[in-house]
ZASE-871516 format. One record per residue: x, y, z of N, C-alpha, C in turn. Coordinates in steps of 0.2 Angstrom, whole numbers. Last residue first. Example, Ala and Ser with C-alpha at 12.3 -4.5 7.8 and 13.67 -1.06 7.14 Angstrom:
     nc1     nc2     nc3    cac1    cac2    cac3     cc1     cc2     cc3
      64     -11      35      68      -5      36      64       0      39
      66     -28      39      62     -22      39      66     -16      39
END
This chain:
     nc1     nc2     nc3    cac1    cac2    cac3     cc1     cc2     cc3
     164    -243    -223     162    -240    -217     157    -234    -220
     165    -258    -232     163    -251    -233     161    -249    -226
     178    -270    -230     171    -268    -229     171    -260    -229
     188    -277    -233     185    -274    -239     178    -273    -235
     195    -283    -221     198    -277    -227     195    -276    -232
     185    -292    -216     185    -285    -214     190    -279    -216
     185    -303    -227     179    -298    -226     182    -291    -223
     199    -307    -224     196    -304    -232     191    -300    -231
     198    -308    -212     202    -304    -213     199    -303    -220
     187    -322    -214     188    -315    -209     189    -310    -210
     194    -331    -220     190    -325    -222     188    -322    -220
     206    -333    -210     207    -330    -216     202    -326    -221
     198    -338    -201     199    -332    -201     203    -327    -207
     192    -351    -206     188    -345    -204     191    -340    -204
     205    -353    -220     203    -354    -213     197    -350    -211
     201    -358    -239     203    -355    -233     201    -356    -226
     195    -368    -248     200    -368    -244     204    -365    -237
     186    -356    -252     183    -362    -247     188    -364    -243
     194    -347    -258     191    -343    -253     190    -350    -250
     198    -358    -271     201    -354    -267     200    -351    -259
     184    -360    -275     188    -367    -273     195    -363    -267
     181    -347    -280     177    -349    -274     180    -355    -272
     187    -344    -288     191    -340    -283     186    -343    -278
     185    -354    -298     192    -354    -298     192    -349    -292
     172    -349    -300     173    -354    -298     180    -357    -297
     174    -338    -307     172    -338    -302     172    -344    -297
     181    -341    -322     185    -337    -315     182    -335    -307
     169    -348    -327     178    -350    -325     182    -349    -319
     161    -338    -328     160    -345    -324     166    -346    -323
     167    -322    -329     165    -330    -332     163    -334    -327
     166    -311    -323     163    -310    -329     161    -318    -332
     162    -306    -305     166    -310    -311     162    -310    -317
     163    -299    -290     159    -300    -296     164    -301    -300
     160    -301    -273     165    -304    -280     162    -303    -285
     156    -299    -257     153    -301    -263     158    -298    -267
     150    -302    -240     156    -301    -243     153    -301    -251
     139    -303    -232     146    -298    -228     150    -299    -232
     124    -306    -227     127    -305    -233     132    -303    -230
     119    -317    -214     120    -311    -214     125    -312    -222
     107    -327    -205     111    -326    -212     111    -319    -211
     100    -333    -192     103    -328    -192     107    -328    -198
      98    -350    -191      91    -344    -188      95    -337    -192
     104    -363    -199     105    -355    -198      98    -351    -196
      98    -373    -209      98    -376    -201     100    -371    -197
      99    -371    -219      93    -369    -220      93    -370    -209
     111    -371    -227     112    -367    -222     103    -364    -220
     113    -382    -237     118    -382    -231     113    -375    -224
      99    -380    -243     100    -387    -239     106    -383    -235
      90    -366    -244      97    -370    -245      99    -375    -241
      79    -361    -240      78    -365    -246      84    -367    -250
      78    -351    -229      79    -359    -230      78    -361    -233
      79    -337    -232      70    -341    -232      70    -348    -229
      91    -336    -234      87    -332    -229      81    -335    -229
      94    -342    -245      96    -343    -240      93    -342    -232
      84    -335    -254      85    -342    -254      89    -344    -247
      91    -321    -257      85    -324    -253      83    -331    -251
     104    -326    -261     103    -323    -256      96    -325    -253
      96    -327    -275     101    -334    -272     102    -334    -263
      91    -315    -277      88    -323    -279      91    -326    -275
     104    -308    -277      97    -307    -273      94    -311    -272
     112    -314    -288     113    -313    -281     108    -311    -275
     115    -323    -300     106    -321    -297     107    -317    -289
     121    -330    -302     119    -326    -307     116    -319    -304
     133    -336    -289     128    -337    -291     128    -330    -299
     140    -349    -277     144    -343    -283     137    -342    -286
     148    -348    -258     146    -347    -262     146    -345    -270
     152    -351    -242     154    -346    -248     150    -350    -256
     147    -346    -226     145    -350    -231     149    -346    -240
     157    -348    -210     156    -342    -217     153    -347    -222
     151    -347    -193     152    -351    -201     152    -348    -207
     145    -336    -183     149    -343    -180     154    -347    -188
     132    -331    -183     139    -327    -181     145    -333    -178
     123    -337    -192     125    -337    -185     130    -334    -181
     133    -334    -206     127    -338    -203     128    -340    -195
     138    -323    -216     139    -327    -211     131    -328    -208
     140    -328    -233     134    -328    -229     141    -329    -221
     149    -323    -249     150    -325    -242     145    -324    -239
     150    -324    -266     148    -321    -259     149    -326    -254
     153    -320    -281     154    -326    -278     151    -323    -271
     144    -320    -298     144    -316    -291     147    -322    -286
     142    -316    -315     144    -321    -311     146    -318    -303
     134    -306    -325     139    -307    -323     139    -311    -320
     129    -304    -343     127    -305    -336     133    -308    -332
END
């Protein structure tokens, strides 16, 4: 099974970064409110996703990604979007 990092934008405003198993699972959670930080978002949107083989290595690129500025993941999201 693989390890997923992901990015929520939430209200067109806050990147939520994230690491799960279960990426639909965990996604849907957000979207329903069943996530403390982002259940106070009316509007979640999926806009980025990582897949990783380990725990390790997922959680070493999500402490990375968090540190960044909104726009720095800005730019990550919109050089990896599929048109």
């Amino acid at each position: 099974m693989h390890w997923f990092l992901y990015i929520l934008l939430c209200d067109n405003k806050s990147y939520y970064v994230g690491i799960t198993k279960d990426l639909d699972k965990r996604v849907s959670e957000h979207v329903n409110k069943e996530s403390r930080y982002t259940k106070r978002f009316n509007d979640i949107e999926l806009v980025y996703t990582e897949k990783f083989k380990t725990e390790t290595e997922v959680v070493k690129r999500e402490k990375q990604i968090k540190g960044w500025s909104f726009n720095k993941k800005k730019s990550l999201i919109e050089k990896n979007k599929k048109y």
